[in-house]
MARDOBA-818917 format. One record per residue: chain; z, x, y of N, C-alpha, C, O in turn. Coordinates in nm, 3 decimals, padded with zeros to 5 digits. Atoms other than C-alpha are relative to their C-alpha. Layout:
% residues N
+------+---------+---------+---------+---------+---------+---------+---------+---------+---------+---------+---------+---------+
| unit |     n.Z |     n.X |     n.Y |    ca.Z |    ca.X |    ca.Y |     c.Z |     c.X |     c.Y |     o.Z |     o.X |     o.Y |
+------+---------+---------+---------+---------+---------+---------+---------+---------+---------+---------+---------+---------+
|    A |       Z |       X |       Y |       Z |       X |       Y |       Z |       X |       Y |       Z |       X |       Y |
...
+------+---------+---------+---------+---------+---------+---------+---------+---------+---------+---------+---------+---------+
This chain:
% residues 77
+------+---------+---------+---------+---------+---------+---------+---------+---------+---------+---------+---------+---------+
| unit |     n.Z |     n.X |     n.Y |    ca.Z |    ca.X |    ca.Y |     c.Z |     c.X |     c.Y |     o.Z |     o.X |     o.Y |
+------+---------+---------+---------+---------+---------+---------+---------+---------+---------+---------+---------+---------+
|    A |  00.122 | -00.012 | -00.076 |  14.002 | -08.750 | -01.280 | -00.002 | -00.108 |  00.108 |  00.040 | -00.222 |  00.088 |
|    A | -00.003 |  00.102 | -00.035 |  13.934 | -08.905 | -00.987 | -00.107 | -00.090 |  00.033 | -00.201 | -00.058 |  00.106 |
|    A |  00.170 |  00.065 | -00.017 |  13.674 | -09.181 | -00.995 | -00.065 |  00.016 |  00.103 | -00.177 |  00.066 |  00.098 |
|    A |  00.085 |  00.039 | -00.114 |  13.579 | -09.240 | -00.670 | -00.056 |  00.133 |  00.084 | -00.161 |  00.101 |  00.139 |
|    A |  00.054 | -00.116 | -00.009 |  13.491 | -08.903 | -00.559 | -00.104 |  00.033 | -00.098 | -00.208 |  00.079 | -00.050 |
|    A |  00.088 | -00.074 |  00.054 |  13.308 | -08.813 | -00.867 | -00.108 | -00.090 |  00.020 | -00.216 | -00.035 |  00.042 |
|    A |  00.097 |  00.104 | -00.021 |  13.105 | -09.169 | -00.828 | -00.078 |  00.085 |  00.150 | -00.198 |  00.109 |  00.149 |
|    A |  00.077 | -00.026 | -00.113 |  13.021 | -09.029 | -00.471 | -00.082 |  00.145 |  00.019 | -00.175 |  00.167 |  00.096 |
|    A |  00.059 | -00.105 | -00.011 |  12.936 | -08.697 | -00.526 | -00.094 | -00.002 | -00.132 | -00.123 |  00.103 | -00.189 |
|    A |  00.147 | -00.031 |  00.081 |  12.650 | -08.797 | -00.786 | -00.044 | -00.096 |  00.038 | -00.103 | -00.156 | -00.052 |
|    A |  00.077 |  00.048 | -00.068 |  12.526 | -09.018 | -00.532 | -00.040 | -00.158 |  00.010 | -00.120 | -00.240 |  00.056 |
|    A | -00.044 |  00.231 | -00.029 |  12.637 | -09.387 | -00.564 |  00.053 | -00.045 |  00.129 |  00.146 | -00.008 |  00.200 |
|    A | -00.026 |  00.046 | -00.160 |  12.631 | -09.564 | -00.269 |  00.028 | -00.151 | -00.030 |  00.083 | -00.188 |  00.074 |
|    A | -00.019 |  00.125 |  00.066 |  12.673 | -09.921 | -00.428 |  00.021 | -00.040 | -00.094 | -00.034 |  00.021 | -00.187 |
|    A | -00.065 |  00.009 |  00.141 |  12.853 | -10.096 | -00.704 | -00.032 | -00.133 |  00.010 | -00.025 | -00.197 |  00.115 |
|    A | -00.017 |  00.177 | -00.027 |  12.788 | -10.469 | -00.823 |  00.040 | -00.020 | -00.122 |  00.020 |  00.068 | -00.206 |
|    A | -00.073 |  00.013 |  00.128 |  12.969 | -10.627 | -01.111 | -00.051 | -00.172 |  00.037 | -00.118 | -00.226 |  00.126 |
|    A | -00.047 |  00.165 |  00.044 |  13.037 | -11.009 | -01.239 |  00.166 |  00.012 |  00.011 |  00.224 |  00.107 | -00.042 |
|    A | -00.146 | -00.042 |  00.018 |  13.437 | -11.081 | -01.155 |  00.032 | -00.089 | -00.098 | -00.065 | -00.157 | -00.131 |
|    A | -00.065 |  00.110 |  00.074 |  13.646 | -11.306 | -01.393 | -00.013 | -00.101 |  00.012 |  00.000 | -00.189 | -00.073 |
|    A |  00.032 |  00.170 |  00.026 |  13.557 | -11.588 | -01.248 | -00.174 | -00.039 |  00.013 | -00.211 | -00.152 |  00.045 |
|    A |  00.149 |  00.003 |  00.026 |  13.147 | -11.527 | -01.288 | -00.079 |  00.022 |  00.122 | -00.198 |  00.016 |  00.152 |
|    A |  00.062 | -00.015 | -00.173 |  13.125 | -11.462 | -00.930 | -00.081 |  00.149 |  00.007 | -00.047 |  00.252 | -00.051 |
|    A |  00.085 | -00.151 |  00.002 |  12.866 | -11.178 | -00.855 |  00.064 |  00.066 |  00.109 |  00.116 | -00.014 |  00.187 |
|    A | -00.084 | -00.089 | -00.102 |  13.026 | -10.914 | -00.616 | -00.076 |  00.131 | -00.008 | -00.139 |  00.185 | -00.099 |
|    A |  00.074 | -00.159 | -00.006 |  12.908 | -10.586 | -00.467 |  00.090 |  00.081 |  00.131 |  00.136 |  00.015 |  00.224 |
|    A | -00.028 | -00.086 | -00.080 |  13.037 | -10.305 | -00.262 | -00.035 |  00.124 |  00.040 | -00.087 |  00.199 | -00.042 |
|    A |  00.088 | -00.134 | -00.018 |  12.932 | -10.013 | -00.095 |  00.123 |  00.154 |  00.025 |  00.193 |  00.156 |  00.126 |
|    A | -00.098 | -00.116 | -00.013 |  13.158 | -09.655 | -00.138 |  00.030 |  00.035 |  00.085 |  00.143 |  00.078 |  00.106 |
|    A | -00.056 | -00.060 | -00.125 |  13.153 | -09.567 |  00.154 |  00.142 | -00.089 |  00.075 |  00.237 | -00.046 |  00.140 |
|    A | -00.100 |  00.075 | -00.063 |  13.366 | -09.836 |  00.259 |  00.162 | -00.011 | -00.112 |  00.257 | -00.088 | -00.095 |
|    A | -00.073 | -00.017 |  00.069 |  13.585 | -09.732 | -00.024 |  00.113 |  00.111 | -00.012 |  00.057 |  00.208 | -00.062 |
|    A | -00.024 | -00.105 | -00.049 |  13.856 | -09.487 |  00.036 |  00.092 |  00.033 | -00.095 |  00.189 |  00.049 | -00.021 |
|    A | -00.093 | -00.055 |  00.113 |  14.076 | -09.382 | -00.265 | -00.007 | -00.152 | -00.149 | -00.036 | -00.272 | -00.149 |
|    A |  00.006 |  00.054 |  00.143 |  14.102 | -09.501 | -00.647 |  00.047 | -00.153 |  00.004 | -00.015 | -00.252 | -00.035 |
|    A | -00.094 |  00.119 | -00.030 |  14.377 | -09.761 | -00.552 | -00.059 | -00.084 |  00.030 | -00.061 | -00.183 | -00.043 |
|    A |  00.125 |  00.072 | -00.104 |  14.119 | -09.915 | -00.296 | -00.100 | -00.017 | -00.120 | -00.108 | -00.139 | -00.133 |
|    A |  00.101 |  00.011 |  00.064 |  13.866 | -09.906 | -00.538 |  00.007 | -00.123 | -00.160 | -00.085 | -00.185 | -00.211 |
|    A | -00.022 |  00.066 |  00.103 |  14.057 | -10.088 | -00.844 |  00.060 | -00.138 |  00.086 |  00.019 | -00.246 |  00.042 |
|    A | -00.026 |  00.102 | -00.056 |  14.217 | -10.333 | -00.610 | -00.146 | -00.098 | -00.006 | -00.168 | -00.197 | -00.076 |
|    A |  00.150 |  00.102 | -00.008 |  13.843 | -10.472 | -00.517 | -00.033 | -00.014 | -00.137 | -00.111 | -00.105 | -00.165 |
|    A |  00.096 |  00.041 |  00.166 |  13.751 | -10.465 | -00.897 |  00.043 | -00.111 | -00.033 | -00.018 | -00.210 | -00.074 |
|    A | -00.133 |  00.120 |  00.067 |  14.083 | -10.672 | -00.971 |  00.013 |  00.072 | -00.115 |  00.013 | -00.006 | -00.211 |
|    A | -00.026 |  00.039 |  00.154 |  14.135 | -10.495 | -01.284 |  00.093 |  00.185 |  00.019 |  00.048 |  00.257 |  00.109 |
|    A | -00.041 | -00.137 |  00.029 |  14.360 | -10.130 | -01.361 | -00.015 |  00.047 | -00.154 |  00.061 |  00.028 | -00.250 |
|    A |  00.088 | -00.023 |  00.163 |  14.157 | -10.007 | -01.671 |  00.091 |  00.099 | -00.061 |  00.144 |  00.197 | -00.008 |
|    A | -00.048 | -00.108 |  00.120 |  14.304 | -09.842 | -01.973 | -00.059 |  00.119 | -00.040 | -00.005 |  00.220 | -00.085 |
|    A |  00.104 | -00.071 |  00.051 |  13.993 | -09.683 | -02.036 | -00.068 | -00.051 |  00.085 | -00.045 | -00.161 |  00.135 |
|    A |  00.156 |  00.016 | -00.014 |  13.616 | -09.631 | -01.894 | -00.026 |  00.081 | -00.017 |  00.041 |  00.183 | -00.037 |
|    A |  00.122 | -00.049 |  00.063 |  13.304 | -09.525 | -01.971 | -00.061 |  00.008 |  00.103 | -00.041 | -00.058 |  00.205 |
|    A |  00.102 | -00.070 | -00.075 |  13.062 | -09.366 | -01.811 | -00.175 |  00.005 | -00.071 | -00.203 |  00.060 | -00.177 |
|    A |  00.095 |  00.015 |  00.118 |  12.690 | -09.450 | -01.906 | -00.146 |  00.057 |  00.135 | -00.215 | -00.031 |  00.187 |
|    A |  00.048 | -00.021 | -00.092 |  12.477 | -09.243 | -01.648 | -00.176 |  00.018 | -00.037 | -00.256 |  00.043 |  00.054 |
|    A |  00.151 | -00.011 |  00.084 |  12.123 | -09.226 | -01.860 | -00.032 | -00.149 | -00.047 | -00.133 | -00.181 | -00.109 |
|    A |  00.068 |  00.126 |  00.021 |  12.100 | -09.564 | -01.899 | -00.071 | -00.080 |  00.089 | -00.014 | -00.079 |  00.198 |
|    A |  00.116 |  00.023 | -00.076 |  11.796 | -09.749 | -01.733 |  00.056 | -00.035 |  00.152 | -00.002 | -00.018 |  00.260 |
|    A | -00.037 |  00.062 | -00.096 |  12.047 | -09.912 | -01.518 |  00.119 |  00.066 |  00.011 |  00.201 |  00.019 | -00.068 |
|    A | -00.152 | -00.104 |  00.035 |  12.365 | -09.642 | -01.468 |  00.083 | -00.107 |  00.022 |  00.045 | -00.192 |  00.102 |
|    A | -00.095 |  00.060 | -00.010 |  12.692 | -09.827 | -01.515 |  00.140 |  00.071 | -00.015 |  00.148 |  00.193 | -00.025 |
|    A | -00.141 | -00.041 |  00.039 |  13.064 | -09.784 | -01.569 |  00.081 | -00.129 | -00.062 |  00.106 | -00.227 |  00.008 |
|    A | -00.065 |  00.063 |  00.081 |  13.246 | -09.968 | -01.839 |  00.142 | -00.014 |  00.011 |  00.213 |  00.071 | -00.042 |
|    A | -00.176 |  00.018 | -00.049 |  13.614 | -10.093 | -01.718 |  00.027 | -00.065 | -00.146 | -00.053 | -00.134 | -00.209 |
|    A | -00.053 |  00.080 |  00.084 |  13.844 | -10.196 | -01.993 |  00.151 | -00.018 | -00.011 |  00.231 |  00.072 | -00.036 |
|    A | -00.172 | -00.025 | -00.028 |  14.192 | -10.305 | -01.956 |  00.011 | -00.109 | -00.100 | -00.081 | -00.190 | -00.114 |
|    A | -00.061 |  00.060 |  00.149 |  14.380 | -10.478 | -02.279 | -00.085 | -00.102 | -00.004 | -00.193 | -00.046 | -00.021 |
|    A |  00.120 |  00.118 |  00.025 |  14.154 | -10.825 | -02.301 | -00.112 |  00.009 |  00.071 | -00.212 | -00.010 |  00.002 |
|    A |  00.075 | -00.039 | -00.084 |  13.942 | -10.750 | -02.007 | -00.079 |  00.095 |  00.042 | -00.039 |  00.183 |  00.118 |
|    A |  00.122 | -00.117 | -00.049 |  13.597 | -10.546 | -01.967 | -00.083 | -00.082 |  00.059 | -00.079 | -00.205 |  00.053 |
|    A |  00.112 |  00.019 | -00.117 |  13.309 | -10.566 | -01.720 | -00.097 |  00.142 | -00.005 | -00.076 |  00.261 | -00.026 |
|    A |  00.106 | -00.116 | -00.049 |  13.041 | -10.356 | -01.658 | -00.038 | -00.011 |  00.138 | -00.080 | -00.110 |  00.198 |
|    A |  00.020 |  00.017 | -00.197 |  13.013 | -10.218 | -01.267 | -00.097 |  00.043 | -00.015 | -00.068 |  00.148 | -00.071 |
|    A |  00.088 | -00.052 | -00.098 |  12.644 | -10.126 | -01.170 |  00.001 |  00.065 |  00.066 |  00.053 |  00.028 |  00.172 |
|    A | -00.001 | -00.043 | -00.128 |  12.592 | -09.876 | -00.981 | -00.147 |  00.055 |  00.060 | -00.236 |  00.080 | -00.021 |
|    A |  00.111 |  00.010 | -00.040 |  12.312 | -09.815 | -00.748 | -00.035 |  00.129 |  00.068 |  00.072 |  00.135 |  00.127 |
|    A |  00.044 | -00.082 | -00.124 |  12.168 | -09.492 | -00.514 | -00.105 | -00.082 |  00.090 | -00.178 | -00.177 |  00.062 |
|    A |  00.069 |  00.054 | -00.074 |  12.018 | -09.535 | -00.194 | -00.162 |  00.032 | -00.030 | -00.161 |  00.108 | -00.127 |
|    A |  00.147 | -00.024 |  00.017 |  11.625 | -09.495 | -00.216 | -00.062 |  00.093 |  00.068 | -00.183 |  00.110 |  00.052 |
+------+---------+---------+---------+---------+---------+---------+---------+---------+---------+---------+---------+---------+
């Protein structure tokens, strides 16, 4: 599947996470143009995610062998 398409076609326009080093970070899809592009900016090539779109705050759960994060994601208003 490919993420970044399905992220855009249910209407995410912004992503913000915490990176590894506690730094807050955000980006906006549009400026995002394939999967590659999209895991590069995370820093991470996940084994697995999750998808948590009913929760108060929708997210996506990255997890690669020691390393998870939760990305935020946002629609415009």
């Amino acid at each position: 599947m490919d993420l970044l398409p399905f992220m855009k076609n249910e209407g995410y326009t912004e992503a913000q996470f915490i990176d590894s080093e506690g730094k807050g970070c955000s980006f906006l899809f549009k400026d995002i143009h394939s999967n590659e592009q999209l895991f590069h900016k995370l820093r991470i090539l996940p084994s697995s995610i999750q998808y948590f779109p009913l929760e108060r705050n929708p997210y996506i759960h990255f997890i690669e062998k020691e390393n998870s994060f939760k990305c935020h994601l946002f629609k415009e208003s």
